[in-house]
LUMPABA-244636 format. One record per residue (C-alpha): residue in one letter; x, y, z. Coordinates in steps of 0.25 Angstrom, whole numbers, padded with zeros to 4 digits. Layout:
N
residu/px/py/pz
A/X/Y/Z;
...
//
This chain:
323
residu/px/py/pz
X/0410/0218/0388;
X/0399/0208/0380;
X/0391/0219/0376;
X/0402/0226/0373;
X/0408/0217/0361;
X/0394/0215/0356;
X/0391/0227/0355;
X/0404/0229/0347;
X/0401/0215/0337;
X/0388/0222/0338;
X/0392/0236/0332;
X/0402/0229/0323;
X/0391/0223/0316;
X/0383/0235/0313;
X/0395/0240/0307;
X/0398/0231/0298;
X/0383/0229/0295;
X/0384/0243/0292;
X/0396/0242/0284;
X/0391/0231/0276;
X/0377/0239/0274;
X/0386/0252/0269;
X/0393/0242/0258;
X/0382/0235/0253;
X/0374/0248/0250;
X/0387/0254/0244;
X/0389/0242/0235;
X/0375/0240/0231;
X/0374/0257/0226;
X/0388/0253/0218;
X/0382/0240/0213;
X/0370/0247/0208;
X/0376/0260/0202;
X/0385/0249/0195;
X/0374/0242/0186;
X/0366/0256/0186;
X/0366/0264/0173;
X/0377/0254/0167;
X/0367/0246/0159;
X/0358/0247/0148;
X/0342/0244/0149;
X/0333/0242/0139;
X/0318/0240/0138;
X/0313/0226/0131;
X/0303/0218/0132;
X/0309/0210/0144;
X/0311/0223/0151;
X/0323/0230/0155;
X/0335/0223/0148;
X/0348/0229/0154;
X/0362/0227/0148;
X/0375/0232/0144;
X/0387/0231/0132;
X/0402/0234/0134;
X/0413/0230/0126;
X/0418/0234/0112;
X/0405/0241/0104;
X/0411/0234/0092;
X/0412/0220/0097;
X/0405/0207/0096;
X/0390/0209/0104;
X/0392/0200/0116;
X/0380/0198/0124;
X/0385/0195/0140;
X/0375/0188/0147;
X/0378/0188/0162;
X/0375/0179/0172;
X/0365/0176/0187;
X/0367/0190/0194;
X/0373/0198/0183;
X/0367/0209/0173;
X/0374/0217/0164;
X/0383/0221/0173;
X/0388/0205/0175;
X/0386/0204/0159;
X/0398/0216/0159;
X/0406/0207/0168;
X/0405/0195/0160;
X/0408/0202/0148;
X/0421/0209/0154;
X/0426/0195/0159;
X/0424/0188/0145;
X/0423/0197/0135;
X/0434/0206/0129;
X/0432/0220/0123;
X/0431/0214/0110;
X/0415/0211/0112;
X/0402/0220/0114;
X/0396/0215/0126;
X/0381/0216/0128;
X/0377/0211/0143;
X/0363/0211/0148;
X/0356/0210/0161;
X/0347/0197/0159;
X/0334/0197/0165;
X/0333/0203/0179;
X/0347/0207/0180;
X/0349/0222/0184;
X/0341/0230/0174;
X/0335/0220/0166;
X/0321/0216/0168;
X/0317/0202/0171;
X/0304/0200/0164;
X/0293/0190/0170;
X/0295/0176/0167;
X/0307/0181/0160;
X/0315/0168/0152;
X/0328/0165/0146;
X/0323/0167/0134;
X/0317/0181/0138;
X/0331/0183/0143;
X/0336/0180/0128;
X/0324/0188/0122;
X/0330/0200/0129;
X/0346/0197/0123;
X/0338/0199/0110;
X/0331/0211/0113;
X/0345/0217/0120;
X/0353/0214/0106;
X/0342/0220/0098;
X/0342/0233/0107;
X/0357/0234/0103;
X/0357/0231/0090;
X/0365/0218/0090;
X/0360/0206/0082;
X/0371/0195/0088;
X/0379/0193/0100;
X/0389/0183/0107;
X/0384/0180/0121;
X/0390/0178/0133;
X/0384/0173/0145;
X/0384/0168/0161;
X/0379/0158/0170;
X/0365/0162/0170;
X/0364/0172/0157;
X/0367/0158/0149;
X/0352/0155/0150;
X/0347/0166/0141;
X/0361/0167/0133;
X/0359/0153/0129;
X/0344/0156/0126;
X/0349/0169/0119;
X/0356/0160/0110;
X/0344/0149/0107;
X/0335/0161/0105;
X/0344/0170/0097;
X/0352/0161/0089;
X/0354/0173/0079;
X/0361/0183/0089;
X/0369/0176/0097;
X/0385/0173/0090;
X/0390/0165/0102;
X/0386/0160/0116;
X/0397/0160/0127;
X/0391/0155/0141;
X/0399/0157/0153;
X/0395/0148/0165;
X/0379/0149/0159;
X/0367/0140/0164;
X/0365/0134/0153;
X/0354/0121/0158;
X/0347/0117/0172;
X/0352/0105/0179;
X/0347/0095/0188;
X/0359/0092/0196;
X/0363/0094/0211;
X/0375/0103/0208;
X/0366/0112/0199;
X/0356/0113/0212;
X/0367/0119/0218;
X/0370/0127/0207;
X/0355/0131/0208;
X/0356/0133/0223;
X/0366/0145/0220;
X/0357/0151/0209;
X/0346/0153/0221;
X/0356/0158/0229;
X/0361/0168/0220;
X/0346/0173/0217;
X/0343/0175/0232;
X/0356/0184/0233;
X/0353/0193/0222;
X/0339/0196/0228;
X/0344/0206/0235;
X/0358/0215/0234;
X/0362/0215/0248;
X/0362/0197/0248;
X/0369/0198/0235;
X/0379/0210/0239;
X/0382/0201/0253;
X/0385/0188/0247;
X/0393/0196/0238;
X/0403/0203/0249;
X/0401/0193/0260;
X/0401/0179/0251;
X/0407/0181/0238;
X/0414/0168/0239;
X/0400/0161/0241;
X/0394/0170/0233;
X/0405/0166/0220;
X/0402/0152/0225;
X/0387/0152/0224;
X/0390/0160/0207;
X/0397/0147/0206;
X/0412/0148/0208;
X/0417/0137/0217;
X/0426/0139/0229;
X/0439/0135/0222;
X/0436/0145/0210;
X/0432/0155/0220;
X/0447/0154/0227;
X/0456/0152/0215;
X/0450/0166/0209;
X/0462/0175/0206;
X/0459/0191/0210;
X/0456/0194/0196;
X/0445/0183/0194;
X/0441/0186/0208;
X/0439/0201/0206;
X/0430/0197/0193;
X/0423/0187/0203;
X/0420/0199/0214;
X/0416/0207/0201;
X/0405/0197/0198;
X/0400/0197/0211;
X/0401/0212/0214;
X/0393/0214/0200;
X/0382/0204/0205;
X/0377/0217/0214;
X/0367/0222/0216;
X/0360/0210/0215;
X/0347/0214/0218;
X/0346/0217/0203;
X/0349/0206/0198;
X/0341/0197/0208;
X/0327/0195/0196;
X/0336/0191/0187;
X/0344/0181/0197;
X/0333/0174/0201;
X/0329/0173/0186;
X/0342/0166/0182;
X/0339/0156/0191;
X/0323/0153/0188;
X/0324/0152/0172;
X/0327/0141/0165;
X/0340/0137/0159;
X/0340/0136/0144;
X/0344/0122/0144;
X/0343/0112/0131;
X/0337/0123/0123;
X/0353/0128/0122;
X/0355/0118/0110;
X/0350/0129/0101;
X/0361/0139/0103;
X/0369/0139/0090;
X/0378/0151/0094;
X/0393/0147/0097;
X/0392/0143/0111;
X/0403/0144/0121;
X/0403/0140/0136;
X/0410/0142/0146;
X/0410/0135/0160;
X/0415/0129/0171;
X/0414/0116/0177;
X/0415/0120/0192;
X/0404/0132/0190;
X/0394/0129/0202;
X/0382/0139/0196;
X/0380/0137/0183;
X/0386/0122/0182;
X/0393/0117/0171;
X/0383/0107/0166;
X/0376/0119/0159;
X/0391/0121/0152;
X/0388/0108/0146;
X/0374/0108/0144;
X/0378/0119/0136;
X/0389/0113/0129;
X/0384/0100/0126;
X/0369/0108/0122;
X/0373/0119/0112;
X/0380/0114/0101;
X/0392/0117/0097;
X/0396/0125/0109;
X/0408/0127/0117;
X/0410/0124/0131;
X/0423/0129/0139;
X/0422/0124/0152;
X/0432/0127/0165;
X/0434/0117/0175;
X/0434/0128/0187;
X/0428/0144/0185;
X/0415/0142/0192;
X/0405/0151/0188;
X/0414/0162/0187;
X/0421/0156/0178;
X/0422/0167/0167;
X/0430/0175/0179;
X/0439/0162/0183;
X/0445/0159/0168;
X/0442/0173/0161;
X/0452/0173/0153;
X/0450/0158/0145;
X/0434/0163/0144;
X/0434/0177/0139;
X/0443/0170/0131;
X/0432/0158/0124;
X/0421/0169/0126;
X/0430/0180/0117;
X/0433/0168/0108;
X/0420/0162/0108;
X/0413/0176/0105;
X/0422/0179/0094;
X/0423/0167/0086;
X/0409/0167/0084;
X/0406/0185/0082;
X/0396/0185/0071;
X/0395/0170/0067;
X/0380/0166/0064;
X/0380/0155/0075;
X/0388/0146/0068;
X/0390/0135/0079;
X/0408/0130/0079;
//
């Protein structure tokens, strides 16, 4: 009778082993026909530069930076979150994302470099930009570098400047875990149908924001995840993000019309970078939540697509007159 119920448990196993195979196979060849032939790639100097535009072909340029795990295909999301059919949004995949190269001993101000060369390739001479968590680096940079092309800077939950203390090791400790699970597609694409919670806990999203989200903001949440995949892909430019290093005091000459947006209980990027930022470019606006974690574009979109729409606008086609 023993061997009996193991071999059933036994049997049951392989089923669901099976089953499980079957489904990541047929997620990954969806992932993958999802971000194949959607984007644009151009050869530059710093290799392959992947992006792709959306939005009103007559609108204010808007360049979408988007954050650790993304591509263009994040940058499309963030734009579609925040942004209103008003704007033309431009979103690239940064170094190391999906079909962009990362080039050796690659920088932030390569990263920057590339913007540059991307506007010039579609004849555009100024944009707003809008960036996340980890595109801040080379938006801020883009900004030092590019005084002249950039309108207005909106950063949204960006490192910004390293930090010495505990809780930023801990914040560190997630970045390291994040770059393990997107080595490979089959760790990332797990941890995303077995441990989403933990998985939204390790972006940076606390437990309590995690339980109070309603089905809209979660449905934008699983999307986020979901578009994380395949991760394989996006793994060079993961482990990137977390070697560089962070732009820091050399923020102070961004003369663009700074806006950003943070919130206090965000466990990834913390919010000292929101005040180093806010206290380091002059003249810049910080609009800080008290709870959003690092989803908090999803968790208030309505008051942020709300700042970043007023924000952009009030400063299309200014000469980077600072408020």
């Amino acid at each position: 009778m023993v061997k009996v119920i193991l071999w059933w448990i036994t049997g049951g196993l392989l089923v669901l082993a099976v089953w499980g195979f079957i489904t990541y196979l047929k997620d990954m060849n969806q992932a993958y026909e999802r971000v194949h032939g959607q984007s644009t790639v151009i050869l530059s100097s710093y290799g392959n530069i992947e992006f792709k535009t959306g939005g009103s072909s007559l609108g204010t340029p808007v360049l979408v930076i988007h954050g650790g795990g993304g591509g263009y295909d994040q940058g499309e999301l963030i734009a579609n979150v925040v942004l209103d059919d008003q704007f033309y949004w431009i979103a690239p995949s940064r170094f190391g994302y999906l079909g962009s190269t990362l080039p050796a001993n690659a920088t932030w101000d390569d990263q920057a470099d590339a913007y540059a060369f991307l506007l010039d390739h579609l004849e555009i001479d100024k944009v707003a930009v809008v960036a996340m968590s980890q595109g801040g680096p080379s938006a801020l940079l883009f900004a030092v570098n590019y005084p002249e092309r950039v309108t207005s800077l909106t950063c949204l939950s960006c490192g910004v400047a390293a930090s010495t203390s505990e809780v930023q090791a801990d914040a560190n400790r997630k970045g390291n875990i994040l770059k393990t699970i997107f080595r490979y597609d089959f760790l990332y694409w797990t941890a995303s149908k077995l441990f989403r919670k933990s998985l939204l806990g390790i972006i940076g999203a606390t437990d309590e924001v995690i339980e109070g989200l309603t089905p809209s903001q979660k449905e934008k949440g699983d999307n986020f995840i979901e578009y994380m995949n395949p991760a394989a892909p996006r793994s060079a430019g993961a482990a990137f993000d977390n070697e560089a290093m962070m732009p820091g005091s050399r923020i102070a000459a961004i003369i663009a019309p700074t806006l950003i947006v943070h919130a206090k209980d965000d466990l990834l990027q913390l919010y000292h970078n929101a005040e180093f930022a806010a206290s380091t470019i002059l003249g810049s606006e910080l609009m800080s939540f008290e709870s959003g974690g690092h989803i908090l574009m999803i968790v208030e979109q309505a008051a942020v697509s709300k700042a970043v729409s007023d924000h952009l606008n009030r400063h299309m086609g200014t000469d980077n007159i600072r408020d």
